[in-house]
TIZA-106849 format. One record per residue (C-alpha): x, y, z. Coordinates in steps of 0.02 Angstrom, whole numbers, padded with zeros to 5 digits, always signed. Layout:
# TIZA-106849
XYZ ...
END
This chain:
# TIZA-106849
+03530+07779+09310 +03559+07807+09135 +03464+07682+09015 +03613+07600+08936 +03669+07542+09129 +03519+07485+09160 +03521+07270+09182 +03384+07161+09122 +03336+07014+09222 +03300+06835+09145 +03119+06862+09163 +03104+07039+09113 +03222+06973+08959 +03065+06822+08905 +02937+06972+08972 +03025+07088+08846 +03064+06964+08714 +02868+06922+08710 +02798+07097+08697 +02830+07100+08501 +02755+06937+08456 +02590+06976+08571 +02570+07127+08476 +02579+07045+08304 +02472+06926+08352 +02349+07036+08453 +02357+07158+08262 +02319+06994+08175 +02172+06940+08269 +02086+07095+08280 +02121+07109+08094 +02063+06950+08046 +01905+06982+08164 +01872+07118+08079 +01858+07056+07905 +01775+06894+07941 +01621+06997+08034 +01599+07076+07843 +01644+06917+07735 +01629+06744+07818 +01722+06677+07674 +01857+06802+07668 +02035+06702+07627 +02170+06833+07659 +02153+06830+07849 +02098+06673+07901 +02060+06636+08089 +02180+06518+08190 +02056+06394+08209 +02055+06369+08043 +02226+06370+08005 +02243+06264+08158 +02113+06117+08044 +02217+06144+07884 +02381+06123+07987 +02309+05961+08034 +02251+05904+07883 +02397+05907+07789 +02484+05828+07939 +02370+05672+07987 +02254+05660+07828 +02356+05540+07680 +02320+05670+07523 +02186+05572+07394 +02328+05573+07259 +02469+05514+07338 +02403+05436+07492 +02561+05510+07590 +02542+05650+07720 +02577+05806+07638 +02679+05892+07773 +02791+05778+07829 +02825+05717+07643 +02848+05896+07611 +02965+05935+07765 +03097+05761+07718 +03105+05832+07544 +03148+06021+07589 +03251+05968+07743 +03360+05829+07635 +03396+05960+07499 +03439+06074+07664 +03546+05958+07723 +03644+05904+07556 +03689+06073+07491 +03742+06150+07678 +03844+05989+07706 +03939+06005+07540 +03967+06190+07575 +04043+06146+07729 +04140+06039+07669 +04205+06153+07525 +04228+06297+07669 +04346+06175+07750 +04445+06117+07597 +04452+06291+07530 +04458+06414+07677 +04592+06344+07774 +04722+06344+07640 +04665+06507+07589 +04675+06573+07760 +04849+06490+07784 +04943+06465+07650 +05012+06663+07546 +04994+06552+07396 +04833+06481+07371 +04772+06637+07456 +04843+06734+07320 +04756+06608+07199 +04598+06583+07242 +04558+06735+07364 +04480+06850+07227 +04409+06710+07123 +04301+06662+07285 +04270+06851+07330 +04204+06870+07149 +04118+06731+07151 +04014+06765+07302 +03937+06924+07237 +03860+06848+07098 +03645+06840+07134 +03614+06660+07160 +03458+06683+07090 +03508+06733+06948 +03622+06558+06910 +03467+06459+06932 +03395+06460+06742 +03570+06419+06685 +03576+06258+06826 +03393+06219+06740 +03477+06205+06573 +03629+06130+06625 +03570+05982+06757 +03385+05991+06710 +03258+06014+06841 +03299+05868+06966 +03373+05885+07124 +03558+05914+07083 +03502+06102+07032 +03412+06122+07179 +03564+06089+07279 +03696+06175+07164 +03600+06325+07186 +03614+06314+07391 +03800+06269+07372 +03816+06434+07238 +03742+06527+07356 +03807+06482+07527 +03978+06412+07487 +04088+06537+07462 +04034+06686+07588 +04074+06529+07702 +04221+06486+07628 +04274+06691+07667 +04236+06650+07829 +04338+06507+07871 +04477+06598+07791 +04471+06741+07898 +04438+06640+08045 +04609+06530+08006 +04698+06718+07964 +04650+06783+08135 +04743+06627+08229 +04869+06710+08359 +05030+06707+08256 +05103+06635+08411 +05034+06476+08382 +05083+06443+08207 +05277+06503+08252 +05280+06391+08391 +05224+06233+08312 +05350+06261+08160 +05467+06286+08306 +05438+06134+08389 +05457+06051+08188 +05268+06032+08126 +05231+06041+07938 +05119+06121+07873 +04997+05966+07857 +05022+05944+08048 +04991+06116+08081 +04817+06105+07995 +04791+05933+08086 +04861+05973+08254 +04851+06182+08278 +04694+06254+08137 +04557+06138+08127 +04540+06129+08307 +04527+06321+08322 +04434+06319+08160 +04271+06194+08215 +04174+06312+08311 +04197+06446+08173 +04134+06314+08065 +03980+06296+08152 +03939+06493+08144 +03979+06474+07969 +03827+06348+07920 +03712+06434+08046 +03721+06615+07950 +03747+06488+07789 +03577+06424+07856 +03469+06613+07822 +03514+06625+07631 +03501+06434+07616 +03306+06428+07639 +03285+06580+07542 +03382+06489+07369 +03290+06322+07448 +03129+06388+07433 +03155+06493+07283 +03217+06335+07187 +03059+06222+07253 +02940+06339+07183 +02999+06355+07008 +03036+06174+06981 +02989+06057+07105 +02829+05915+07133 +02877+05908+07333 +02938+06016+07472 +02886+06165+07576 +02932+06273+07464 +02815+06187+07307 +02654+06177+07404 +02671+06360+07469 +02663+06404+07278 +02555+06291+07243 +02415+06329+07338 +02424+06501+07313 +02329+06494+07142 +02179+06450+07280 +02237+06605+07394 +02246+06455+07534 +02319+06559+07656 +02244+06442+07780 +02382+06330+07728 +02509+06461+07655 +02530+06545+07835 +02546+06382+07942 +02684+06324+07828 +02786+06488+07827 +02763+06478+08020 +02808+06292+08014 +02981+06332+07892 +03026+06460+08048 +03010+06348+08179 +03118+06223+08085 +03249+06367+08054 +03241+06391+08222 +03269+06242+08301 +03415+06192+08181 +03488+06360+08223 +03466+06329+08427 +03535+06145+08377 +03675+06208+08308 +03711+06336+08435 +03689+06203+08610 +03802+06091+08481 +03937+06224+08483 +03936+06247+08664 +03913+06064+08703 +04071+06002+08614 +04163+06181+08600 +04133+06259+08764 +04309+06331+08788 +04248+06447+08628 +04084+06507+08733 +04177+06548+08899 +04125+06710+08969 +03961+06717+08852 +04063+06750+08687 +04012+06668+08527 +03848+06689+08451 
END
């Protein structure tokens, strides 16, 4: 049997899936091992054990300066200016990519505006947001809304251009106007789309999140990761990339069981990611 016929069971699938992360971690161990045998005090590989203590530490010990717990304070900072700038680019997918998607006009308005628009470096808009709102949260958030807003926005308004004609001919047949067709006929067709939308939105998000925390920031995950590294506290540096993943993971698998939960007719026969 040729290798592309070939089926994978569910536990040959978690058996597979776990072969690449035992090897990492296997190469990091024996790495680590290896330079801690020459230099005890060697920072750039620290063992697990004691990443494992500075994990804690910053999780259960109140820090001397501002007696809060350094993680957690760190994680509701990061995950509210998450939250903000995703929700307001959803929101401005919505308002934007339907019409766009539905209506020749505005499509012929605003189409290569927002196609522009999105291929500008996000990055590179973030001095001009430090000049123009200061260094407080709103640029923070205006640079995950630059950055994430409109490739969403081009997604919602291919999603609403790829409706089955069928169904916008038959509720203008049946006398629906074009506010009822939005109502009644795209948004429902639209939500799940919406969903896919913020969880790819979600990738580049943490990226302009992170980016923006560092430069200008006194809280968040993405402040203390640059902040300790004038120590080269990779002891602390490492469990907080691997604690940013797991949160990007479970907000993605959230997002996902969400999707399926409430839009399951979207996810029959397995499609849908």
């Amino acid at each position: 049997m040729r290798l592309i016929n070939q089926k994978v069971s569910r536990p040959a699938g978690f058996l597979l899936a776990a072969i690449p992360f035992a090897i990492v971690i296997i190469a990091y161990v024996s790495a680590s091992g290896a330079r801690l045998a020459v230099n005890p005090s060697d920072k750039l590989l620290p063992s697990f054990a004691s990443m494992a203590e500075a994990f804690w530490r910053m999780a259960t010990q109140p820090d001397r300066r501002s007696g809060s717990l350094l993680l957690w304070a760190d994680t509701a900072a990061s995950l509210a200016r998450l939250a903000l700038g995703i929700g307001i680019s959803a929101l401005l997918a919505l308002l934007l990519g339907v019409p766009i998607g539905l209506i020749p006009k505005i499509r012929g308005l605003l189409n290569a505006f927002i196609a522009t628009f999105s291929l500008i470096p996000p990055i590179t808009v973030l001095p001009i947001l430090f000049i123009a709102v200061g260094l407080g949260e709103a640029s923070k958030i205006a640079l995950i809304i630059i950055g994430t807003a409109p490739v969403m926005t081009r997604a919602i308004a291919l999603a609403v251009s790829e409706l089955p004609v069928e169904l916008l001919v038959k509720a203008q047949t049946l006398g629906a106007s074009t506010w009822q067709i939005i109502l009644r006929v795209v948004l429902p067709q639209i939500w799940p789309k919406l969903v896919v939308a913020i969880r790819l939105g979600l990738v580049p998000a943490w990226i302009f999140l992170i980016s923006a925390e560092a430069i200008a920031s006194t809280e968040g995950l993405g402040y203390r990761i640059f902040l300790v590294r004038r120590y080269l506290a990779m002891d602390v540096i490492l469990p907080y990339v691997a604690w940013i993943t797991l949160i990007a993971f479970l907000l993605d698998r959230a997002l996902m069981l969400s999707s399926r939960r409430f839009f399951r007719w979207a996810h029959l026969g397995g499609g849908g990611l």
